[in-house]
DONU-791803 format. One record per residue: residue in one letter; y, x, z of N, C-alpha, C in turn. Coordinates in Angstrom, 2 decimals. Atoms other than C-alpha are relative to their C-alpha. Example, Ala and Ser with C-alpha at 12.3 -4.5 7.8 and 13.67 -1.06 7.14 Angstrom:
<A; <-1.19; 0.89; 0.00>; <-4.50; 12.30; 7.80>; <1.20; 0.90; 0.00>>
<S; <-1.19; -0.82; -0.06>; <-1.06; 13.67; 7.14>; <1.09; -0.77; 0.73>>
REM end
This chain:
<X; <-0.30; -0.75; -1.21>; <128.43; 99.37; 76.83>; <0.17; -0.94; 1.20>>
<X; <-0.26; 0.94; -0.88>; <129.03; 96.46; 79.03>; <-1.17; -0.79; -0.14>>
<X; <1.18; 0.47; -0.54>; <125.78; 95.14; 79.04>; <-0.23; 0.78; 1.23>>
<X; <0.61; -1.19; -1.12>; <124.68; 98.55; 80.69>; <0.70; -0.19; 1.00>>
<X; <-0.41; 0.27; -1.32>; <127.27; 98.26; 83.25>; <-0.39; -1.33; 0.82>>
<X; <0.64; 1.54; -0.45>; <126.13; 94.71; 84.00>; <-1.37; -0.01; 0.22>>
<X; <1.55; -0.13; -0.68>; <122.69; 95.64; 84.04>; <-0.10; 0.93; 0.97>>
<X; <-0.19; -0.65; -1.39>; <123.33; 98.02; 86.57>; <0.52; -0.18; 0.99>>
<X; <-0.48; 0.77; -0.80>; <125.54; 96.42; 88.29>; <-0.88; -1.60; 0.97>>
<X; <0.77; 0.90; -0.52>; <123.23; 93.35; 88.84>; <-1.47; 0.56; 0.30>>
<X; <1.02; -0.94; -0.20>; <120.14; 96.38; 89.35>; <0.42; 0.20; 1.65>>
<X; <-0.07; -0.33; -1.33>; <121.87; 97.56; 92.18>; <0.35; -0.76; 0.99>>
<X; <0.41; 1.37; -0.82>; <122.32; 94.17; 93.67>; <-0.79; -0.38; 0.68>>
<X; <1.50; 0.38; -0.48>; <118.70; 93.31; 93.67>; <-0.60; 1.08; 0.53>>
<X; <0.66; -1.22; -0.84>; <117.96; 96.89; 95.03>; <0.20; -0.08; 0.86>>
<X; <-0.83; 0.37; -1.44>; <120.66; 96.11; 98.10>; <-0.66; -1.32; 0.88>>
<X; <0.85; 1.51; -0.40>; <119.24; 92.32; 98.44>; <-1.43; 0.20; 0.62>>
<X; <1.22; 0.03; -0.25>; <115.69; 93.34; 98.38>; <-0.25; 1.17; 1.35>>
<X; <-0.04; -0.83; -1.10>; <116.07; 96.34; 100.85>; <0.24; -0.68; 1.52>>
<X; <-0.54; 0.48; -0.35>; <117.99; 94.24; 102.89>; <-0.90; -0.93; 0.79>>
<X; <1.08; 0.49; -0.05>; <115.10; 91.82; 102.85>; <-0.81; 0.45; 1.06>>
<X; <1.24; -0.49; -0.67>; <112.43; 94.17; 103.98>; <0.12; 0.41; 0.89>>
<X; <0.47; -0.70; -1.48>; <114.02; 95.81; 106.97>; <0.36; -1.33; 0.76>>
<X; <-0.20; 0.60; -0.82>; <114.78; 92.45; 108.20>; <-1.53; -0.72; 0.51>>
<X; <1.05; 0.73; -0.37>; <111.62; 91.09; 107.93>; <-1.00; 1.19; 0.79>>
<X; <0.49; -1.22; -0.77>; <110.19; 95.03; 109.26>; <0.25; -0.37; 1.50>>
<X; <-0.42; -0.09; -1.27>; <112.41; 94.72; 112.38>; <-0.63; -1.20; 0.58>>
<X; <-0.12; 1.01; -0.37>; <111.52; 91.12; 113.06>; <-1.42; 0.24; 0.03>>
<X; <0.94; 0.07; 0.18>; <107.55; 91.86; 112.80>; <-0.18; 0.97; 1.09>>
<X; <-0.08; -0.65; -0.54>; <107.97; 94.98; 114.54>; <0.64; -0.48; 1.31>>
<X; <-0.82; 0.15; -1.54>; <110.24; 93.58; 117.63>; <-1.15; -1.30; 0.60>>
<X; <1.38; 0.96; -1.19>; <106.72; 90.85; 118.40>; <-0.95; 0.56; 0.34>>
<X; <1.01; -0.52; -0.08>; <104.98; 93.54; 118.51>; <-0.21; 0.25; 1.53>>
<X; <-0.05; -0.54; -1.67>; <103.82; 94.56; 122.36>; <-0.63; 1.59; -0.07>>
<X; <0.53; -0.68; -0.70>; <103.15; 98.00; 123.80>; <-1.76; -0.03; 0.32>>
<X; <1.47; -0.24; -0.67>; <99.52; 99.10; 124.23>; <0.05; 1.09; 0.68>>
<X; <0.69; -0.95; -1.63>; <98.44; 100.72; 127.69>; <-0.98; 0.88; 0.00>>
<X; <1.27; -0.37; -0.34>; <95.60; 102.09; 126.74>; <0.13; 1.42; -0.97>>
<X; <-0.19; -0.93; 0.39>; <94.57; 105.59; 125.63>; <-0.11; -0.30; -1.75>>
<X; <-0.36; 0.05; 1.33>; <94.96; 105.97; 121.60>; <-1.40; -0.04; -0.84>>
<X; <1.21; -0.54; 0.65>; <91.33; 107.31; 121.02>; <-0.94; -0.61; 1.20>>
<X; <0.91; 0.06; -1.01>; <88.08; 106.39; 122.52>; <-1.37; 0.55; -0.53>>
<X; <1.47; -0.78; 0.34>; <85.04; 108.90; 122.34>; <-1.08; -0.09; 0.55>>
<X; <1.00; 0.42; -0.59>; <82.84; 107.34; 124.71>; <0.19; 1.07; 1.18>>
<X; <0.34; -0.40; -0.79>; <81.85; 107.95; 127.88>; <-0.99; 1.46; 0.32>>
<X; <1.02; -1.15; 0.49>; <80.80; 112.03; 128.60>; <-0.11; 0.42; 1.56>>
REM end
């Protein structure tokens, strides 16, 4: 029985850690991003 708690316990660690992880490296990829000016679509000239 105390494995299981220990494997869950160190589960939801690496779930917290790794989350933790990804929105930092999200935000930090996302905040070099710049603004585009321009329209979204381009269908050519009519």
């Amino acid at each position: 029985m105390i494995k299981v708690i220990a494997a869950s316990v160190i589960g939801a660690a690496l779930a917290g850690g790794l989350a933790l992880v990804g929105t930092t490296v999200a935000t930090n990829a996302s905040s070099s991003a710049e603004p585009v000016n321009q329209s979204l679509y381009n269908y050519g000239d009519r």
